[in-house]
Backbone of each chain as ProteinMPNN parsed JSONL, in Angstrom:
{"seq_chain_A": "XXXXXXXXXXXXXXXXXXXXXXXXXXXXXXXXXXXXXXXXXXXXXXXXXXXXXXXXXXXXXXXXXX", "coords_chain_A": {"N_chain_A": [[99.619, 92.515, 58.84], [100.743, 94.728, 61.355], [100.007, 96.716, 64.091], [102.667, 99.341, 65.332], [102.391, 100.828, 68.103], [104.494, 100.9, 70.159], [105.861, 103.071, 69.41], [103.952, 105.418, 69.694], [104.321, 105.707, 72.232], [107.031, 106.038, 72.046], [107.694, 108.246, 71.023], [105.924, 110.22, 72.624], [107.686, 109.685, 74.669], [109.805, 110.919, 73.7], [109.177, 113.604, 73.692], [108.636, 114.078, 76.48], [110.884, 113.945, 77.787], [112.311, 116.074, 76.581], [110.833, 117.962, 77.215], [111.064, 118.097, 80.114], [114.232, 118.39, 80.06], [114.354, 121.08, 78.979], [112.782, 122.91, 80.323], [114.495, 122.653, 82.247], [116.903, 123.635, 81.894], [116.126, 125.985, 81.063], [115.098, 127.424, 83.334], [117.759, 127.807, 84.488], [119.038, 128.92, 83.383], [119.815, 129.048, 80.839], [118.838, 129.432, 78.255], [119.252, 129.582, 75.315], [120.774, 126.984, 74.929], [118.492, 125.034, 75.711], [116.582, 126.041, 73.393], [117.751, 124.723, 71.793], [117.757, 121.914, 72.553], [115.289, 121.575, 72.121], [114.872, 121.796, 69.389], [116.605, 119.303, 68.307], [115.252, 117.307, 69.554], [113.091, 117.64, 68.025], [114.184, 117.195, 65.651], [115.221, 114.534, 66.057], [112.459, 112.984, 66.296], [111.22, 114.065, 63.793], [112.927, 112.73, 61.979], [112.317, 109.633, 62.335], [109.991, 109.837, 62.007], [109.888, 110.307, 59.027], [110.459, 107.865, 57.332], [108.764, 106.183, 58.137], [106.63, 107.897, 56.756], [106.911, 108.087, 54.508], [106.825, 104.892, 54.096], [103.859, 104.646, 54.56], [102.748, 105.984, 52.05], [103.856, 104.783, 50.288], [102.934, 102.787, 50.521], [100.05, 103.507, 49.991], [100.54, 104.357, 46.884], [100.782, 101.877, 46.201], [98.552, 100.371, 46.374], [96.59, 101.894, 45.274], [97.42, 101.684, 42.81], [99.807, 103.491, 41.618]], "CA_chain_A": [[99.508, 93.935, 59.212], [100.247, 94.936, 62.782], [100.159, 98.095, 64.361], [103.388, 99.637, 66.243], [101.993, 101.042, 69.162], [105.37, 101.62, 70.797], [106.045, 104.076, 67.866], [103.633, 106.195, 69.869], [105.475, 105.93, 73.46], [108.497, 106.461, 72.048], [107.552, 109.607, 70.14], [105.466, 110.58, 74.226], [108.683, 109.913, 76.011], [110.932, 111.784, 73.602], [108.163, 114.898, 74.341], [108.983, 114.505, 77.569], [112.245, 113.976, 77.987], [112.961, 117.008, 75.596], [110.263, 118.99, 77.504], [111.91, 118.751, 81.508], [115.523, 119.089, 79.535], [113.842, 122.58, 78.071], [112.395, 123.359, 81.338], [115.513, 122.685, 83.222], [118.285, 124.504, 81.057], [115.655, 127.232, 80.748], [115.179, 127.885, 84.398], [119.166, 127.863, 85.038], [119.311, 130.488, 82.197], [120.687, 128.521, 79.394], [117.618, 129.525, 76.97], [120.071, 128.86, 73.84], [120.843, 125.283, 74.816], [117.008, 124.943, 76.146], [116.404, 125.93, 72.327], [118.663, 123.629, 70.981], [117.569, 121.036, 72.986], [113.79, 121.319, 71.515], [115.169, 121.565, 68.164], [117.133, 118.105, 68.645], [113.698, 116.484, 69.673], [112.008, 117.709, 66.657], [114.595, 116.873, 64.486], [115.316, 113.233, 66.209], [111.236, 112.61, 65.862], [110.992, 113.69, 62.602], [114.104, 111.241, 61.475], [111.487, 108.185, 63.053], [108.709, 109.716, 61.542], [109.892, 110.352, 57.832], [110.413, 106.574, 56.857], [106.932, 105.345, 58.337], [105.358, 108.187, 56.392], [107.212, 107.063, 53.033], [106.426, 103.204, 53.896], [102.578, 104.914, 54.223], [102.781, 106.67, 50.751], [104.699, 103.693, 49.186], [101.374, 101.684, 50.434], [99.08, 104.262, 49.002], [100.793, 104.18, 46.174], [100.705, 100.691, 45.235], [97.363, 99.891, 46.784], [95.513, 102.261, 43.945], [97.893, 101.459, 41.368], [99.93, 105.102, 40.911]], "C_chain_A": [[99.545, 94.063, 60.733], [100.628, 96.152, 63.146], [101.453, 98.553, 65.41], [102.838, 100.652, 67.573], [103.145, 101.314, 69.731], [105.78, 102.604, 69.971], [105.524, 105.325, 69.055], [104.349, 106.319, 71.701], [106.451, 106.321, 73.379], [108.515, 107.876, 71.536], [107.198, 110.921, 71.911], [106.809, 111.048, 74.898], [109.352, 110.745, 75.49], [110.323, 113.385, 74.19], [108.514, 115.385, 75.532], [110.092, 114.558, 78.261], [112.854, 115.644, 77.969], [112.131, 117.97, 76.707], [110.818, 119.343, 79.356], [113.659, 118.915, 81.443], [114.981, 120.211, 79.513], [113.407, 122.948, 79.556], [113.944, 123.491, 82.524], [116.683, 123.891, 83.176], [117.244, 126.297, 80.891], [115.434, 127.885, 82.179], [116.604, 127.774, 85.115], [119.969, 128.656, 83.949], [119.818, 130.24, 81.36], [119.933, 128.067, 78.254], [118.183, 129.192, 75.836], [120.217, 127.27, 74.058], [119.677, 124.483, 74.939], [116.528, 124.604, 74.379], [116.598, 124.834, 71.372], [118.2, 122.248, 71.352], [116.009, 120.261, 72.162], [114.28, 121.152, 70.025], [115.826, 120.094, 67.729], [116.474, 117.135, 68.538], [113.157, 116.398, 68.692], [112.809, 116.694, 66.121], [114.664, 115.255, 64.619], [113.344, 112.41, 65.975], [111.016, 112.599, 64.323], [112.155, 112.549, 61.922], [113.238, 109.819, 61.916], [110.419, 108.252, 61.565], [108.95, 109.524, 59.678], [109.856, 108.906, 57.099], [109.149, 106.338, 57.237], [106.093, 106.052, 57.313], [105.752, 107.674, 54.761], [106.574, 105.591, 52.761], [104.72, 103.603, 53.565], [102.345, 105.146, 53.007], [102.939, 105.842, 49.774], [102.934, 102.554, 49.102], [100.244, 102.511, 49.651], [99.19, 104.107, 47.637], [100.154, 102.978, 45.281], [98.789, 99.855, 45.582], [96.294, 100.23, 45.448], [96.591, 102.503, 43.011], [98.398, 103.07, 40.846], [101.092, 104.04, 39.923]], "O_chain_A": [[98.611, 93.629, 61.407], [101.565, 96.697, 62.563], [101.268, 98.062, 66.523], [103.714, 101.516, 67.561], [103.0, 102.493, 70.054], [106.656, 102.963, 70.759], [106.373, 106.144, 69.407], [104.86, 107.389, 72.032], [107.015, 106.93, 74.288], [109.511, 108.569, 71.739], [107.829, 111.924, 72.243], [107.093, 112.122, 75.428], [109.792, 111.595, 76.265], [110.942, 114.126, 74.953], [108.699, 116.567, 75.822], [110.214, 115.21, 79.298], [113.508, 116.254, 78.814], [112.851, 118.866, 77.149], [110.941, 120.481, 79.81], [114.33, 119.379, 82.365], [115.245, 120.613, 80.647], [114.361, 123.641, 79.91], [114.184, 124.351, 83.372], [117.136, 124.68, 84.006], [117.713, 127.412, 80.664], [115.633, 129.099, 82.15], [116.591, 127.649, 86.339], [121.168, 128.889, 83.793], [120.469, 131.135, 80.821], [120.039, 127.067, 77.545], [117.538, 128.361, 75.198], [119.719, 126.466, 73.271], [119.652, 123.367, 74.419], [116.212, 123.485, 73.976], [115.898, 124.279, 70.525], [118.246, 121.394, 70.466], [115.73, 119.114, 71.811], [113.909, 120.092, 69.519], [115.452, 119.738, 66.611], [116.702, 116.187, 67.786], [112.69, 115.34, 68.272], [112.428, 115.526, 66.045], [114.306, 114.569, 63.662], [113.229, 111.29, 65.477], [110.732, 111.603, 63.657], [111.758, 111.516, 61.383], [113.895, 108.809, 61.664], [110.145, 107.474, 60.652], [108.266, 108.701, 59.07], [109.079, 108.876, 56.145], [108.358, 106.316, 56.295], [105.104, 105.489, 56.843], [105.012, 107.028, 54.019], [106.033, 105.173, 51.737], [104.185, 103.091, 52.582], [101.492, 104.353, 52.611], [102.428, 105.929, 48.658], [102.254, 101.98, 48.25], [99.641, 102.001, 48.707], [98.184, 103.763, 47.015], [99.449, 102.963, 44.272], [98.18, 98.985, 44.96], [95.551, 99.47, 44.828], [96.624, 103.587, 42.429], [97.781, 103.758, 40.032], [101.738, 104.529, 38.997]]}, "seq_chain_B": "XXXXXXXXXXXXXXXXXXXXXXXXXXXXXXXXXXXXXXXXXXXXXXXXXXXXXXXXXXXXXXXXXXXXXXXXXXXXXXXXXXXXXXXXXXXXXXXXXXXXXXXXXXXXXXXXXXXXXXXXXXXXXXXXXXX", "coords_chain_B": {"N_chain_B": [[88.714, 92.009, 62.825], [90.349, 93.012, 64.824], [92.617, 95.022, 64.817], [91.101, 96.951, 64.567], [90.371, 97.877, 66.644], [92.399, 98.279, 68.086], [93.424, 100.486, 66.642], [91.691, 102.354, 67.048], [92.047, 102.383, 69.809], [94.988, 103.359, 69.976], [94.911, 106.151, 68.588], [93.069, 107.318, 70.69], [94.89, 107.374, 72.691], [97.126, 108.598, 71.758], [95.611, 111.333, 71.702], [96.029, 111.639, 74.438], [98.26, 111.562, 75.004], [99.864, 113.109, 73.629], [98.434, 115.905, 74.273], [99.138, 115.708, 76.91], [102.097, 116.057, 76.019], [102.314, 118.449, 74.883], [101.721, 120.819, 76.05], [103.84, 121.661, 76.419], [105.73, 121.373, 74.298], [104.912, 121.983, 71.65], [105.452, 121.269, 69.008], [106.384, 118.339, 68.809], [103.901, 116.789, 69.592], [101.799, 117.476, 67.57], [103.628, 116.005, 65.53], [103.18, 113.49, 66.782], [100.596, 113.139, 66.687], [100.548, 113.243, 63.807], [102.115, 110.659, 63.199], [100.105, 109.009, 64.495], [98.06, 109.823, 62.848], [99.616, 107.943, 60.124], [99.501, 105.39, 61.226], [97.112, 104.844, 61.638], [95.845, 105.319, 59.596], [97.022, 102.897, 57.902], [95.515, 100.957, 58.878], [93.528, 101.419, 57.918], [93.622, 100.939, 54.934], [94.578, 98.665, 55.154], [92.023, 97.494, 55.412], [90.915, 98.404, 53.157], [92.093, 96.885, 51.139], [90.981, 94.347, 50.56], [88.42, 95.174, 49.902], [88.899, 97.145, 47.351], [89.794, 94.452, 45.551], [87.655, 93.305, 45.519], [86.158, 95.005, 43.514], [87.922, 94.881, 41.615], [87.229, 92.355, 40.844], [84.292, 92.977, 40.235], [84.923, 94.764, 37.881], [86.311, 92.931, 36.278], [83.856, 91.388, 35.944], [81.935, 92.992, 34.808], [82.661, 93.205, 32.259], [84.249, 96.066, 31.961], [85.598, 99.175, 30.162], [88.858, 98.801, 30.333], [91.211, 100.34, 32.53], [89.378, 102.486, 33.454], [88.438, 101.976, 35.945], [90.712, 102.09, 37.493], [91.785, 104.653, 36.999], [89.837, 105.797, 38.94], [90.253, 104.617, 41.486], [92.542, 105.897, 41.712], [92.136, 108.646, 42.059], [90.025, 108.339, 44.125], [92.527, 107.685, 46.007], [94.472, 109.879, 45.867], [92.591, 111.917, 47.12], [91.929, 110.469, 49.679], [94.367, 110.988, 50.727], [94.965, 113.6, 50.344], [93.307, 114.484, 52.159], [94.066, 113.893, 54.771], [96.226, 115.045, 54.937], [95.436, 117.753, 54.499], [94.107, 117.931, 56.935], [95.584, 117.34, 58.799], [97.563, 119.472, 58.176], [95.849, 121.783, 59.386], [94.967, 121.185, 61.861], [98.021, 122.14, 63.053], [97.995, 124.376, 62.682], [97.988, 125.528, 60.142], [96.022, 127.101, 58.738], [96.013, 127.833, 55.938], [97.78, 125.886, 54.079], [97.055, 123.848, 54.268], [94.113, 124.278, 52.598], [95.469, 125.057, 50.35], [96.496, 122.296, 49.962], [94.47, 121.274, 49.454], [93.584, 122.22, 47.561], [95.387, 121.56, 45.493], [95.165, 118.714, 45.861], [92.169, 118.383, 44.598], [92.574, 119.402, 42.011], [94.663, 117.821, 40.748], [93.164, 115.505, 40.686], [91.16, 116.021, 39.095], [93.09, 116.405, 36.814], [93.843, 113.626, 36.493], [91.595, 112.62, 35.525], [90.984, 113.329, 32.829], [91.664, 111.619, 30.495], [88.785, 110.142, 31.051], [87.353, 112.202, 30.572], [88.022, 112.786, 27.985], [87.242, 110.613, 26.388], [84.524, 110.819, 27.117], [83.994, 113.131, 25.049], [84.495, 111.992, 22.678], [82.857, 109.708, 22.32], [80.146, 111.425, 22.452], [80.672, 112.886, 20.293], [80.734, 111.36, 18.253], [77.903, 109.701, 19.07], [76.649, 112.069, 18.051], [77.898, 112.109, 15.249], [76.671, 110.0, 13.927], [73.846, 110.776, 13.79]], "CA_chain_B": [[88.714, 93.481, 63.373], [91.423, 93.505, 66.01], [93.28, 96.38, 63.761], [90.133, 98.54, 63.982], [90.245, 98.104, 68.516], [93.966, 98.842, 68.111], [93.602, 102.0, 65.682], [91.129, 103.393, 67.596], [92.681, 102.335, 71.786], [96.123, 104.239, 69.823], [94.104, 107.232, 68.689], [92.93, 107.789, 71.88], [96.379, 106.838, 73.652], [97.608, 109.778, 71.193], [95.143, 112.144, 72.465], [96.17, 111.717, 75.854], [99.804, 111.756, 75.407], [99.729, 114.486, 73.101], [97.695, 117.03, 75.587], [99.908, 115.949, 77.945], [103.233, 116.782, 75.831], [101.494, 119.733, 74.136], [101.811, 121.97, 76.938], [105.24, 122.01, 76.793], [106.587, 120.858, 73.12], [103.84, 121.379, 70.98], [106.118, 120.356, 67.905], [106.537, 116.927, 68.803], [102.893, 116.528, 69.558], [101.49, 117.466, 66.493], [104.5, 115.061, 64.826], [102.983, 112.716, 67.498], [99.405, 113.314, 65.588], [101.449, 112.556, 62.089], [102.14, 109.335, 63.572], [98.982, 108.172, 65.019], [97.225, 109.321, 61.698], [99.849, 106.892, 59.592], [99.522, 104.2, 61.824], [95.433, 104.567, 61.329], [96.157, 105.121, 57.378], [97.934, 101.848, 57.308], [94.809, 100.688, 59.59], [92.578, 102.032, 56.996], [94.432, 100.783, 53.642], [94.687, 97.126, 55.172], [90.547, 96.85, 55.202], [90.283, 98.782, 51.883], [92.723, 96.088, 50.577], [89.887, 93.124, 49.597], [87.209, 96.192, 48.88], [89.398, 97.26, 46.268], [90.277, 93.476, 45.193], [86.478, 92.992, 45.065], [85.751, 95.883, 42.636], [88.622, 94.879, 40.501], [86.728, 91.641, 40.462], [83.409, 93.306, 39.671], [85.426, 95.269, 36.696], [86.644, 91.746, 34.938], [82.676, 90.69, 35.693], [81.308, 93.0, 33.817], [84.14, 94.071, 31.241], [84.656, 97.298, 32.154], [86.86, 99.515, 29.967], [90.281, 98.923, 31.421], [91.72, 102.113, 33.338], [88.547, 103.742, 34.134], [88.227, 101.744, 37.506], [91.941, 102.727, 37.626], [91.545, 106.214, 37.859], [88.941, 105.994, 40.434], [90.741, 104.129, 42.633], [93.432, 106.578, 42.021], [91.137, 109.602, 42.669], [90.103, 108.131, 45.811], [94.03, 107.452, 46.962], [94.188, 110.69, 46.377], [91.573, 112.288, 48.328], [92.04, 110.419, 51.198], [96.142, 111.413, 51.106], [95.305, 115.149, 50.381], [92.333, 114.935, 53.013], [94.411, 113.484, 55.832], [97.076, 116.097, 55.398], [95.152, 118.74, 55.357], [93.604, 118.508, 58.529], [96.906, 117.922, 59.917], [98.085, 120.797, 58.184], [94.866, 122.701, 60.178], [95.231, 121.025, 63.298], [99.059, 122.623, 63.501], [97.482, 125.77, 62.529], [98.478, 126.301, 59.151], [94.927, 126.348, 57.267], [95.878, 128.175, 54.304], [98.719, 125.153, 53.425], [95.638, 122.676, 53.666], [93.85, 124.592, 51.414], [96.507, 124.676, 49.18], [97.127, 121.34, 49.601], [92.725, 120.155, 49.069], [93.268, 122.574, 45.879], [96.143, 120.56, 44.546], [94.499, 117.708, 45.425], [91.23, 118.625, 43.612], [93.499, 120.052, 40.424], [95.443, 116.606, 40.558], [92.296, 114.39, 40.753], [90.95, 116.474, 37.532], [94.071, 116.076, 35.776], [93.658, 112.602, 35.982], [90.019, 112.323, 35.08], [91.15, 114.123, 31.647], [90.776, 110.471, 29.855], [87.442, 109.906, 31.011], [86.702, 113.323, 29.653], [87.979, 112.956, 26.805], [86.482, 109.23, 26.19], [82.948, 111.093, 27.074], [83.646, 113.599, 24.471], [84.822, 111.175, 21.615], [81.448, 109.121, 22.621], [79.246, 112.222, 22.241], [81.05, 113.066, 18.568], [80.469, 109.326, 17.018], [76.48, 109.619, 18.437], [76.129, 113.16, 16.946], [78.264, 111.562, 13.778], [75.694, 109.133, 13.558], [72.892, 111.18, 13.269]], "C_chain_B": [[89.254, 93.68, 65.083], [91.808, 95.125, 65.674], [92.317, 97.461, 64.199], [90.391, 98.81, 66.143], [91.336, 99.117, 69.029], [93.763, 100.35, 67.704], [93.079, 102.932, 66.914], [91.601, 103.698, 69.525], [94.174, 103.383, 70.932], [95.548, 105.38, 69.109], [93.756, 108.095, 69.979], [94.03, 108.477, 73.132], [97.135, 108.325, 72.996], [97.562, 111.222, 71.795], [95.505, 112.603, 73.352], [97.559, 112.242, 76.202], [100.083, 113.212, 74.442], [99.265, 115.804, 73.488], [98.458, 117.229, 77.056], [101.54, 116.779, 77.336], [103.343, 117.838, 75.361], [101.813, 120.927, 74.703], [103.387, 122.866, 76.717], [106.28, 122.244, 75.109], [105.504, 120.663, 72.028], [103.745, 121.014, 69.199], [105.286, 118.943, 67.776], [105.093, 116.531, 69.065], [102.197, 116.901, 68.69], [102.331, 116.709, 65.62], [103.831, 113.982, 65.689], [101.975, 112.334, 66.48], [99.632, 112.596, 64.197], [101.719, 111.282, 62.615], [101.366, 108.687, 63.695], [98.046, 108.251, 63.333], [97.715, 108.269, 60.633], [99.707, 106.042, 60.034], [97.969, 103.884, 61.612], [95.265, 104.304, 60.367], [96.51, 103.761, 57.191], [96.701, 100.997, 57.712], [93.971, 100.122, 57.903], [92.682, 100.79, 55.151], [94.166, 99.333, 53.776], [93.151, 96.761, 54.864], [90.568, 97.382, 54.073], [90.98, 98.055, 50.969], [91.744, 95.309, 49.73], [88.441, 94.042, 49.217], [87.719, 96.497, 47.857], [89.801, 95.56, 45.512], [88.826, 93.251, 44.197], [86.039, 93.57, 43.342], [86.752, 95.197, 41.664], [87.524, 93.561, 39.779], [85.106, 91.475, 39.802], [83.89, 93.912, 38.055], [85.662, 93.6, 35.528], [84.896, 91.091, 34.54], [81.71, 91.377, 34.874], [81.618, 94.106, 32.526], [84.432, 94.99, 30.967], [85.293, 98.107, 30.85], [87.858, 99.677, 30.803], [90.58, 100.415, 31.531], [90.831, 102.607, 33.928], [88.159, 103.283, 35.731], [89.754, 102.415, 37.923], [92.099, 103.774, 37.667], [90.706, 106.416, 39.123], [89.43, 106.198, 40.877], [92.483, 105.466, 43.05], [93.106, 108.204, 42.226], [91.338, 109.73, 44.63], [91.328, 108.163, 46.446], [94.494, 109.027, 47.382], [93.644, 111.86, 47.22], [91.44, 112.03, 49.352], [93.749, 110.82, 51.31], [95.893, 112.942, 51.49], [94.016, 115.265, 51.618], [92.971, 115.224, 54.24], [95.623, 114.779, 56.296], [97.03, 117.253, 55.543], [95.057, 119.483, 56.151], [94.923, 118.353, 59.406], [97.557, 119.358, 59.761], [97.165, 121.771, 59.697], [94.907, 122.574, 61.5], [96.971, 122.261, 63.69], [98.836, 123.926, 63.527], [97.874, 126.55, 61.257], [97.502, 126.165, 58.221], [94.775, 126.654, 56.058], [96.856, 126.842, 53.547], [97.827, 123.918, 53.271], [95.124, 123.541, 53.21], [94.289, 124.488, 50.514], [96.828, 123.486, 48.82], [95.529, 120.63, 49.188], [92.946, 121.235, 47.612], [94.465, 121.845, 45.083], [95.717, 118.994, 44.448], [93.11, 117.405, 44.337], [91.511, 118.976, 42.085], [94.275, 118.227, 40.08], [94.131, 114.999, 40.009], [91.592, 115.076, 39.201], [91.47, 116.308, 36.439], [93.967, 114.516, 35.585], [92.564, 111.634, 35.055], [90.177, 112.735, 33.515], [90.591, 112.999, 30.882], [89.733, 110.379, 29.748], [86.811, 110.875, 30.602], [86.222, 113.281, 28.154], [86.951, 111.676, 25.778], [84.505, 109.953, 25.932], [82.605, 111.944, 26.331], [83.54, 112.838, 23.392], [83.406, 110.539, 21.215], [80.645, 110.341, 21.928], [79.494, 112.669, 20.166], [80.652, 111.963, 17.945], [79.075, 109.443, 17.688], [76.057, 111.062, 17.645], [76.285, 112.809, 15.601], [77.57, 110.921, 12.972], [74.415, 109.527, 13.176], [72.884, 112.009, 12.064]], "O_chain_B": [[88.771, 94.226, 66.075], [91.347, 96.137, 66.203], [92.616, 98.655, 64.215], [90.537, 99.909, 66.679], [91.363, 100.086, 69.788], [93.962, 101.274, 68.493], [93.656, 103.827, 67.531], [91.52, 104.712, 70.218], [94.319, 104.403, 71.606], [96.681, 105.855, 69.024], [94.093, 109.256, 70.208], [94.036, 109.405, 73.94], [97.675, 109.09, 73.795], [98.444, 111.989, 72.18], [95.496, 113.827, 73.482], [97.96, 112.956, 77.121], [100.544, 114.248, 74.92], [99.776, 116.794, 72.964], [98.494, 118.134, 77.89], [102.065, 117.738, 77.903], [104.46, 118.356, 75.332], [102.131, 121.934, 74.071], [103.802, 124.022, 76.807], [107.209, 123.025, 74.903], [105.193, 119.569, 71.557], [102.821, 120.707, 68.445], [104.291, 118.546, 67.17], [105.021, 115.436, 68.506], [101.162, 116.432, 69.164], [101.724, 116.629, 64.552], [103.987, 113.019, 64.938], [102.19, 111.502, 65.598], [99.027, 111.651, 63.691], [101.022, 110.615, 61.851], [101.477, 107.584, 63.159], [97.542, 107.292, 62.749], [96.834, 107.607, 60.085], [99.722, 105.217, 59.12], [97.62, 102.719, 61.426], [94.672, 103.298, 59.979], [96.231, 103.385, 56.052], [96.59, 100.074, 56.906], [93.895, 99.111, 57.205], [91.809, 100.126, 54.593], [93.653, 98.702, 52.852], [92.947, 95.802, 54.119], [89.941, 96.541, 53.429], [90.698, 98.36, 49.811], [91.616, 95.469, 48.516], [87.582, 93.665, 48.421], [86.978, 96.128, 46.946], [90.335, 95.882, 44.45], [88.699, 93.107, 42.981], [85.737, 92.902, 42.354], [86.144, 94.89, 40.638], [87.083, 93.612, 38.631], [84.66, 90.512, 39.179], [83.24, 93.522, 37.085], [85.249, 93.375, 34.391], [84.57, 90.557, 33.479], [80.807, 90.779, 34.288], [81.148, 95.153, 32.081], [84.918, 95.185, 29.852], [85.684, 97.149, 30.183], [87.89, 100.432, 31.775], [90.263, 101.362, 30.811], [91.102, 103.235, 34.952], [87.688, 104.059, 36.563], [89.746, 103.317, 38.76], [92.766, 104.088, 38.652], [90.973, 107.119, 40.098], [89.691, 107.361, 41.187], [93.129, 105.716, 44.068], [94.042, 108.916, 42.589], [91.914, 110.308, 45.552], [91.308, 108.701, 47.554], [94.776, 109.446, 48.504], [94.349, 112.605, 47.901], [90.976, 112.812, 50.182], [94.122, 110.865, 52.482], [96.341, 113.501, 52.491], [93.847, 116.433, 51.97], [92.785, 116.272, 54.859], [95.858, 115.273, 57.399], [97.798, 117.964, 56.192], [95.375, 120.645, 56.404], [95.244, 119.01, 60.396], [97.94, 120.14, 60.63], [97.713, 122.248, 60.691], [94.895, 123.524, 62.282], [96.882, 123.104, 64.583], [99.423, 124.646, 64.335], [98.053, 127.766, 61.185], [97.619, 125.505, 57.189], [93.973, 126.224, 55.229], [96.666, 126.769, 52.333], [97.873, 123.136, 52.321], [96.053, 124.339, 53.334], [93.728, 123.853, 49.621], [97.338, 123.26, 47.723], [95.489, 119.524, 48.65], [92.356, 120.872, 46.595], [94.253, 121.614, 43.892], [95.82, 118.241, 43.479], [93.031, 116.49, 43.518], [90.712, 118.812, 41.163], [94.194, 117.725, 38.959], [94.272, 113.993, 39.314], [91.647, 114.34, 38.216], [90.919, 116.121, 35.354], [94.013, 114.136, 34.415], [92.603, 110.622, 34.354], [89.207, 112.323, 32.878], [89.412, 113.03, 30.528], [89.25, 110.456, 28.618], [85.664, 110.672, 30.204], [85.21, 113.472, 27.479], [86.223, 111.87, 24.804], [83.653, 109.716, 25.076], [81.397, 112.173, 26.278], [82.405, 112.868, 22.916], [82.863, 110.728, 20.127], [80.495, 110.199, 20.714], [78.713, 112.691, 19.216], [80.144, 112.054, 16.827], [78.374, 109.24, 16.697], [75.223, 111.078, 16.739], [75.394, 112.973, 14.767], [77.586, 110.992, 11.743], [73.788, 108.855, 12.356], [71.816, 112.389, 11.584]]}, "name": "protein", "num_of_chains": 2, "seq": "XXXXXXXXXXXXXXXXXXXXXXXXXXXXXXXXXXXXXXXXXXXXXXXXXXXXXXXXXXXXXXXXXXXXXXXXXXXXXXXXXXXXXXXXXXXXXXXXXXXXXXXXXXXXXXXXXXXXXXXXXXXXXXXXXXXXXXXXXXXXXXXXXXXXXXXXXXXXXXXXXXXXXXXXXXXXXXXXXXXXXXXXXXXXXXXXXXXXX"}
C-alpha cells in the first residue's frame, strides 16, 4: 500500500495553472476562453480523479465482500 | 504506521493547497478534497484489512451463522462510503444531495439487514411454536 502524494501536486498545480490562465484571458477580455479554460481544468482533473475513485470503490467493494 | 504520518502530512498538504487554489478555482479544490479523502480511504481500508481478517477469524471460532458477519461488514462498507460522500457533498455546498445520499445509505443498509430480520422473526415463530 503506498500513498501517491504527487496525485495531490498535480491536481494544486493544475489549480493553478488553470487559475493565472483564467485570470489572464479574463483581464484581456476574453471571458469565453477564460471560461473554457476553467472548464478544461475541471474536466482534465476529473479524468485523473475518476479511475482512483473506482480503484477506491473496487477496494471497498471487495474488502467487505459486496 | 508510516501510512497513518503520510495520510494525515497529505491531509494537511490538501488543506493548504486547496485554500490556496480555492480563491480562484474553487472546482478543482473541492475535486482536490475528493482526492485527498480517497487517498485517506485507501489509508483507512489498508488498517481495517487484518481487523476485518481477525473477526472473520473470530466468526469460524465461534461458528457463527455464515452471512450474518457478512452483512455487517457490508453495512459498515457502506456507511463509511455514504458517510465520506456526504460530507463532501456538504463541504461543496450541496447538503440536501448528502442527505439524500445518508438516506440511501440508511435505506440500503436496511435492505440488506432484511435476512437478519427475517432469521429473528422465523426464531421468534419456532419459540412461540414451541410453547
Amino acid at each position: 500500500m503506498n500513498m501517491d502524494i504527487d496525485l495531490i501536486f498535480k491536481i494544486a498545480a493544475i489549480g493553478i495553472i488553470v487559475s493565472i490562465l483564467n485570470q489572464v484571458l479574463a483581464r484581456s477580455g476574453r471571458d469565453e476562453q477564460a471560461t473554457m479554460t476553467s472548464l478544461a481544468g475541471l474536466v482534465v482533473v476529473l479524468m485523473i480523479l475518476a479511475q482512483k475513485i473506482a480503484d477506491l470503490f473496487d477496494l471497498v467493494k471487495t474488502l467487505f465482500e459486496f | 504506521m508510516e501510512l497513518y504520518w503520510k495520510a494525515a502530512a497529505a491531509a494537511l498538504l490538501a488543506v493548504i493547497l486547496g485554500s490556496a487554489v480555492g480563491k480562484q478555482e474553487k472546482d478543482i479544490s473541492m475535486l482536490l478534497a475528493v482526492a485527498v479523502c480517497g487517498m485517506v480511504g485507501s489509508v483507512v481500508i489498508s488498517y481495517l484489512e487484518p481487523v476485518l481478517d481477525f473477526l472473520w477469524e473470530l466468526e469460524d471460532l465461534g461458528r457463527l451463522e455464515s452471512g450474518v458477519l457478512g452483512i455487517l461488514l457490508k453495512a459498515l462498507g457502506i456507511g463509511l462510503v455514504t458517510h465520506i460522500a456526504a460530507w463532501i457533498c456538504a463541504d461543496a455546498g450541496n447538503g440536501s444531495l448528502g442527505a439524500m445520499l445518508q438516506m440511501l445509505g440508511s435505506v440500503a443498509i436496511l435492505y440488506l439487514s432484511i435476512p437478519i430480520f427475517r432469521g429473528f422473526l422465523t426464531l421468534i415463530q419456532e419459540i412461540l411454536g414451541a410453547l
